[in-house]
N, C-alpha and C positions, 0 to 999 in steps of 0.2 A: 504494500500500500504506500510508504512510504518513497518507493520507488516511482509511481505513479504519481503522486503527489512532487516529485521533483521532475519528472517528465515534464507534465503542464505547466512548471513552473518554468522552466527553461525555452518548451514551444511559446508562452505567451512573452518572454522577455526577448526571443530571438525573433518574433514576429514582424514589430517593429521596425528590425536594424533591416529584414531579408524587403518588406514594404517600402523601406524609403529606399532600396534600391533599384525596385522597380520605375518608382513613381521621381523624376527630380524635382528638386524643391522652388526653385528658381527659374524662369523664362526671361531671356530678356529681347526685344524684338528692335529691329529695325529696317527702315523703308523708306519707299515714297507717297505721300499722300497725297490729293485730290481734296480739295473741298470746296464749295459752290455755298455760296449764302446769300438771301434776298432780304429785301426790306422794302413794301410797300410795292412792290412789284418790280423793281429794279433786280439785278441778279447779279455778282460779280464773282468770278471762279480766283482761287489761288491754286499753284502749285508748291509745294514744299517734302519735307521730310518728318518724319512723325518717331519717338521710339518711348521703348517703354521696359517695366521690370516690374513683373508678376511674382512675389510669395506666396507660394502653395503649402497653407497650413495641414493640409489636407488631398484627395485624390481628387475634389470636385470645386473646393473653393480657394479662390486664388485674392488676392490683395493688389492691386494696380496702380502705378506711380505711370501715370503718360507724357510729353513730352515734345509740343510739334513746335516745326517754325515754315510759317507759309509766304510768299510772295506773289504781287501781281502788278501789272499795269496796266490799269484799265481806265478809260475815259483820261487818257494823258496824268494820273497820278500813279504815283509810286508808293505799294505801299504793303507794311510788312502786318503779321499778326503774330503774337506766339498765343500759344494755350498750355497749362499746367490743370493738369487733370487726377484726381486720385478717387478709388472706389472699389466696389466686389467685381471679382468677375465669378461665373458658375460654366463651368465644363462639364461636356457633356460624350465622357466616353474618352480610352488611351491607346484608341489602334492608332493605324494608319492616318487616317481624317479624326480631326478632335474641331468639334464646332463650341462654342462656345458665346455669351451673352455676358456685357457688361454695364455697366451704368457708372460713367465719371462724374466726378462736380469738381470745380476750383475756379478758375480763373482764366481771362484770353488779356492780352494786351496789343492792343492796334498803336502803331504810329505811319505817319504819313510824310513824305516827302513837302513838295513848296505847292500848295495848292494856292488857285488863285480864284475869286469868288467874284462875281460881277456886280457892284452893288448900286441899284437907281435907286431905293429911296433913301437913304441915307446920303448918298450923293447926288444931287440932282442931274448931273454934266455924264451920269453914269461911268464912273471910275473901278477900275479892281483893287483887290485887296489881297493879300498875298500872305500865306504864314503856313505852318507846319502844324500837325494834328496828333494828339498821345491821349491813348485814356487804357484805364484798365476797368474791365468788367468779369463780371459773372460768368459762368461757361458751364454747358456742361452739354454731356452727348450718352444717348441710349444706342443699344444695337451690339450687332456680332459680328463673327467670323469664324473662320474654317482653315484651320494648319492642317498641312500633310508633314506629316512626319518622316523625313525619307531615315534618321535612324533616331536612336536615343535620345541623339545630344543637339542632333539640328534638324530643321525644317523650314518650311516655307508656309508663308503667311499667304494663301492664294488670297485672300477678301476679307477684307474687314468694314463693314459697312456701318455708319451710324450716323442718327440723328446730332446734329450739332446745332447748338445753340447758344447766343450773344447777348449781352443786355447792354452795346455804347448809346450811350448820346441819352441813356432811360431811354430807348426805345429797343424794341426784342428784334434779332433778326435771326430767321430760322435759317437751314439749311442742312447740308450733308458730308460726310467724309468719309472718302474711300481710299483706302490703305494697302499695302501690300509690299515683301519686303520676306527677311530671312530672320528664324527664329532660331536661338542658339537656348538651349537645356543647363543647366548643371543639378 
């Protein structure tokens, strides 16, 4: 009995060590991102790079530090965004394909090169105006994606799609962002 009793003792202490080898604890990704945001019916796309570092306390729930920085020029301005994003992710499944859902909140920060503004009633002779644009707001993005795992330790991020969302100027601007990019295990 006693021998049995030190059996189970040893399969539940060895459990543990043989699980976290199957499963790594850590993801960390990196890519390129897409993302499109409107306001009010206007629409303005940027290009950038997005990365990020997932803690896996667990086989299904993961912890999210995200990471992007976008560029565009559009309507003759130039103009960059970052976002910090943190939150759950939940996984679903450790084959080959591992799809996955998550939900960030933190923050975006936009600045803007020399914008120039046309102004007739403050000027009656209609003059422009000219200055540089910084705010930081709110952020945050719903939605998933889909790794293939080509072995243990790396993979590929085919899609990562999510809702993204702004709050400059107190005014909300919805939009989207699509990722994609190489995921490395440890």
């Amino acid at each position: 009995m006693k021998r049995f009793v030190l059996l189970c003792a040893l399969t539940v202490c060895f459990a543990g060590v043989v699980s976290a080898q199957d499963m790594p604890k850590v993801d960390v990704f990196g890519g390129y991102s897409f993302a499109h945001v409107s306001e009010s019916g206007d629409g303005i796309s940027f290009n950038g790079g997005s990365a990020s570092a997932a803690f896996h306390p667990n086989g299904w729930l993961g912890l999210v530090a995200d990471f992007g920085g976008y560029h565009t020029d559009s309507f003759g301005v130039s103009e960059n965004v970052y976002t910090f994003l943190f939150g759950p992710r939940v996984n679903f499944g450790h084959g080959k394909l591992e799809p996955f859902v998550q939900g960030l909140f933190g923050g975006a920060h936009a600045s803007s090169g020399n914008v120039c503004v046309h102004v007739s009633r403050v000027h009656p002779q209609g003059t422009s105006e000219c200055g540089s644009f910084s705010d930081t707001s709110f952020a945050m993005t719903l939605g998933g994606g889909l790794d293939w795992n080509a072995t243990q330790h790396l993979g590929i991020r085919l899609a990562q799609l999510e809702y993204l969302m702004t709050d400059f100027g107190s005014s909300r601007q919805n939009g989207v962002r699509l990722s994609t990019g190489v995921v490395i295990r440890f």
